[in-house]
N, C-alpha and C positions, 0 to 999 in steps of 0.2 A: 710756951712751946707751940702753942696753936696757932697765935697770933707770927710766927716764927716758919711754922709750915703754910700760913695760909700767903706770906710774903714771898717764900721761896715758890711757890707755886705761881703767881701773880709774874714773879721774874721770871720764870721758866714760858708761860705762855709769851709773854713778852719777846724771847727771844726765837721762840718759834715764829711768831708774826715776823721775826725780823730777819730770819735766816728766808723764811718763804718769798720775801723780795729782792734777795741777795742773790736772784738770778741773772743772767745774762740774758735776755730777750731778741731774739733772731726773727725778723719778718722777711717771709722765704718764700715760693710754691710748694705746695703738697704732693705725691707722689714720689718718687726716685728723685726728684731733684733735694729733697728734705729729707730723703736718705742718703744723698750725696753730701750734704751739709752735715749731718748728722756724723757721719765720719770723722770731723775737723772736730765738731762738737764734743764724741769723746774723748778725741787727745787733749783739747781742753782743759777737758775738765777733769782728767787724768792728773795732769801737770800743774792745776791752777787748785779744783778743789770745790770749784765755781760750777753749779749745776749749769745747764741752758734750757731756755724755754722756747718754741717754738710758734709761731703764730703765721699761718698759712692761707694765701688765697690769691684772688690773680691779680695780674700787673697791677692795671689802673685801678681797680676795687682799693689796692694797698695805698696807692699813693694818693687817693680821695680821702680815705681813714688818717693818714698821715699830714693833710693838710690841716684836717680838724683839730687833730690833736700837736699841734703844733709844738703850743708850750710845753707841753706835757705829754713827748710822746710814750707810745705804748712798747715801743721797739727801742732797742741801744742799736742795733745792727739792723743795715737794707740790703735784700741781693734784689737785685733787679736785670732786667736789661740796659743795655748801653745808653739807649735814648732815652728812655725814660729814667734812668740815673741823671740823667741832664735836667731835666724837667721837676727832679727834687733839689736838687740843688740851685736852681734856677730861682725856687721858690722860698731860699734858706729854709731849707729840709736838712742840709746836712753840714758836719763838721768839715771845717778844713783840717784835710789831712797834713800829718806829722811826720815825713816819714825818716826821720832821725829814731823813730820809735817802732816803727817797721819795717828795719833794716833788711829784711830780705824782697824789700820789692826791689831794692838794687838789683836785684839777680834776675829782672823780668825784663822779656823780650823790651824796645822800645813803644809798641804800642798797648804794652798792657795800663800802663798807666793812663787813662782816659784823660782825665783833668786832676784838678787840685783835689776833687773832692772823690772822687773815684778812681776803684782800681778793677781789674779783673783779672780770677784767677785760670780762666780756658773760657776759648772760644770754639763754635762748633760753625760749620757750614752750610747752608742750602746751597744745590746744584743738583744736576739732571740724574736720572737714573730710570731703568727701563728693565721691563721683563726681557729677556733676551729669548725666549721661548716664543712667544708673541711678535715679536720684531722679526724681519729679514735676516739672514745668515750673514755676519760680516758688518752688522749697524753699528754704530756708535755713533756717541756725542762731543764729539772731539772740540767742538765749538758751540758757542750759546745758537750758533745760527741755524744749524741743524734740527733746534725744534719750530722753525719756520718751516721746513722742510715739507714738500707732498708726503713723505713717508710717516710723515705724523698726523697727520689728517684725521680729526674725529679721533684721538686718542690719548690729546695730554690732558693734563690735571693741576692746576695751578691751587696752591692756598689762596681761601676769600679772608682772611683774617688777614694779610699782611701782602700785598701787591709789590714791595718794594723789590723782590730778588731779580722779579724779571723785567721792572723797568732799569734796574741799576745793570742787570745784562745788558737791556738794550741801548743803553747809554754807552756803556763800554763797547760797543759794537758799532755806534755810530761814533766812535771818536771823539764826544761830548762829556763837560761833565755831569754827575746827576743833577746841578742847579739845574744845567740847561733841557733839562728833560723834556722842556714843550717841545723839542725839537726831533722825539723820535714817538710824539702820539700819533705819524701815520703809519710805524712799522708796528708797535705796539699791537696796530688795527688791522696790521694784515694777519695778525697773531691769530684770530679769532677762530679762522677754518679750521683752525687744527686741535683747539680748545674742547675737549670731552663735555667737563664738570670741572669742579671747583668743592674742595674739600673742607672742610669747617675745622679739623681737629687731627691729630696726630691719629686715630685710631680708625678716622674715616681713612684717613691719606694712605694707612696702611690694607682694608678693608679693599679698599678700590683698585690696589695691586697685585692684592691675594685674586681677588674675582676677574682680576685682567679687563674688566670695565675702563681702566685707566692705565696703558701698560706701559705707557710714560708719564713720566712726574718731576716737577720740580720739587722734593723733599727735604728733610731735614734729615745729613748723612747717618745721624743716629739712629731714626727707623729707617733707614736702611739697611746697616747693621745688623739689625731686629729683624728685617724680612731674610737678610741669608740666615741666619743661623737656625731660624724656624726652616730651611729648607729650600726656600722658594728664591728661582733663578735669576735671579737681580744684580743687576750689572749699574754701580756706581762710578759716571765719569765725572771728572774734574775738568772742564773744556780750557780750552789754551788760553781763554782770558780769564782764566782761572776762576773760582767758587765764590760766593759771595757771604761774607765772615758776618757769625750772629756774635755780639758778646756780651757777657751778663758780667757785672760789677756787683761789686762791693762799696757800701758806704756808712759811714757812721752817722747817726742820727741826732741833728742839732738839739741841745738842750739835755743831751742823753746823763743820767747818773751814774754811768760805767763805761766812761771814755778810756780809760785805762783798761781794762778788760776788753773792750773791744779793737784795741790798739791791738795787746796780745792775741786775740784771737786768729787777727788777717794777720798777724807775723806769723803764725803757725800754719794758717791756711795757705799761707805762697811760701814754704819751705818746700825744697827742689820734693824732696821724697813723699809730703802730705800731697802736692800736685799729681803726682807719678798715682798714687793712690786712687785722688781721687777720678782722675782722666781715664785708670785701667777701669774704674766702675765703670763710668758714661760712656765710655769711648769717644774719650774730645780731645783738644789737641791745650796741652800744660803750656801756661806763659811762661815759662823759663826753660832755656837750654839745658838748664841740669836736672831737671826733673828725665830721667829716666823709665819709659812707658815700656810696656811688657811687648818684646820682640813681634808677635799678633796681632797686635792694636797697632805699634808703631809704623807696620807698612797698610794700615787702610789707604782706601782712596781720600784725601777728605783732611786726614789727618798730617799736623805741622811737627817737626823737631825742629826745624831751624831759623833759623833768621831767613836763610837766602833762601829758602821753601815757601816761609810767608810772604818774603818778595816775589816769587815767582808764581803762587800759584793764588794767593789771596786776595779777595777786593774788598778793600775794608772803605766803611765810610765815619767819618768823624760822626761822633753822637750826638753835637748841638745841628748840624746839616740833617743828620736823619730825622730829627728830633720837629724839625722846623719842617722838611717836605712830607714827612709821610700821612700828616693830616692831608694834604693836596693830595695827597699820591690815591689815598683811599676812596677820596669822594669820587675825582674822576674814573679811576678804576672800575667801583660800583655803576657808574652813571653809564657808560662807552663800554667796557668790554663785557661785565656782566649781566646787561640788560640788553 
């Protein structure tokens, strides 16, 4: 009998070590974006049965950990950004996708699907936006050109983390594509008179438009969002060459032990209604027309439902081009405008 409980005991550990690895492993950011994921994560695991586990930190940090651990990654699932989903797969980081197996990315815009290896499920935008209190009576940004403008002079506020929204404006301004971007570093340079500061972080970006230090900006329309609702008079335009689209993917991680679980999971994540969900959190704009976003969210500035919205108002750039200039794009930026 002892020899009988001490095997049943033996098994029982055994199976707890084995149920403890029988997670689905999601490499994410921290904050609201890993409680946007977290969302999917419960239906999940509502439907499957299948805990998820979370491992969190930033872009490039993750995909330096993920080169290491190659054979043996630490993640079954990558959310990333666009370009640097390129740069994983670029590296056989990641599975080629199946999508006979996640049959609802059929039902995503045409450019949600990045590449073979990558999808995504909303995209958000950087474009102009201004204290309207601070500004002239009657201001707006109707166009990227107007933050050349005398009226901006000593007051905008560009991100030093990522230089590319407003060279890709100024590219789309000069009629070029962003390859050709050496072609507009002398408008770039008239940019400079009007350049306040430069922001490090979503919280400075927002900090500098509460204190009106910066009472125009090039931000991310999500803290923008954030600054009406706290109160503060900010005015989010979409200029006639329209916003310039961030998009974060999804990818499944080569060598993973839960390809199948991670298959289900992005089919659950791009279902019209789990997008609707998760886009009324963030307030971003759902890769599929049938996702359905709460009549409040749906008319933002910023924000897409259709096809012919994303043609009209969106500047998207493929993720292996971004992937490939935005190293240039940063060194010079730092070197010329920042210094």
């Amino acid at each position: 009998m002892k020899k009988l409980c001490i095997a049943l005991g033996a098994l029982a550990v055994m199976a707890t070590g084995a149920s403890a690895q029988d997670k689905l492993v999601i490499s994410t950011w921290g904050g609201n974006w890993k409680e946007g994921v977290q969302i999917v994560g419960k239906e999940f695991t509502k439907r499957t049965g299948v805990e998820v586990e979370y491992i969190t930190g930033g872009t490039l940090d993750r995909l330096a950990k993920a080169k290491v651990a190659k054979d043996n990654p630490e993640a079954d699932l990558v959310n990333t950004t666009g370009q640097v989903g390129y740069l994983y797969h670029a590296d056989g980081l990641m599975e080629k996708l199946d999508w006979s197996k996640i049959p609802n990315a059929a039902k995503l815009y045409p450019m949600a699907k990045r590449s073979d290896y990558t999808v995504s499920d909303y995209v958000y935008v950087y474009t102009p936006a201004f204290r309207t209190d601070l500004m002239p009576k009657g201001f707006k940004i109707d166009s990227w050109s107007t933050l050349w403008g005398d009226e901006v002079k000593g007051k905008l506020a560009l991100p030093d983390f990522d230089p590319s929204h407003i060279i890709i404006a100024a590219t789309k301004l000069a009629g070029v594509t962003p390859e050709q971007w050496d072609q507009v570093k002398p408008k770039l340079l008239e940019l400079k008179k009007n350049i306040k500061t430069f922001y490090q972080s979503d919280a400075t970006s927002q900090n500098l438009m509460r204190t009106g230090e910066s009472p125009v900006q090039v931000l991310l329309n999500i803290n923008g969002y954030h600054l009406q609702k706290l109160g503060m008079p900010v005015e989010i335009d979409v200029p006639k060459e329209g916003a310039v689209v961030g998009v974060d993917v999804w990818g499944i991680a080569k060598n993973t032990k839960h390809k199948d679980w991670a298959e289900q999971f992005l089919n659950i994540a791009l279902e019209p209604e789990m997008l609707a969900k998760l886009c009324n959190f963030h307030k971003c704009s759902p890769m599929s027309p049938e996702a359905k976003l709460d009549p409040e969210i749906a008319k933002l500035p910023g924000i897409f439902t259709s096809q012919e919205q994303i043609e009209k108002e969106a500047i998207v750039l493929d993720d292996k081009t971004y992937a490939t200039l935005l190293p240039q794009w940063k060194v010079w930026f730092t070197e010329n405008m920042m210094h």
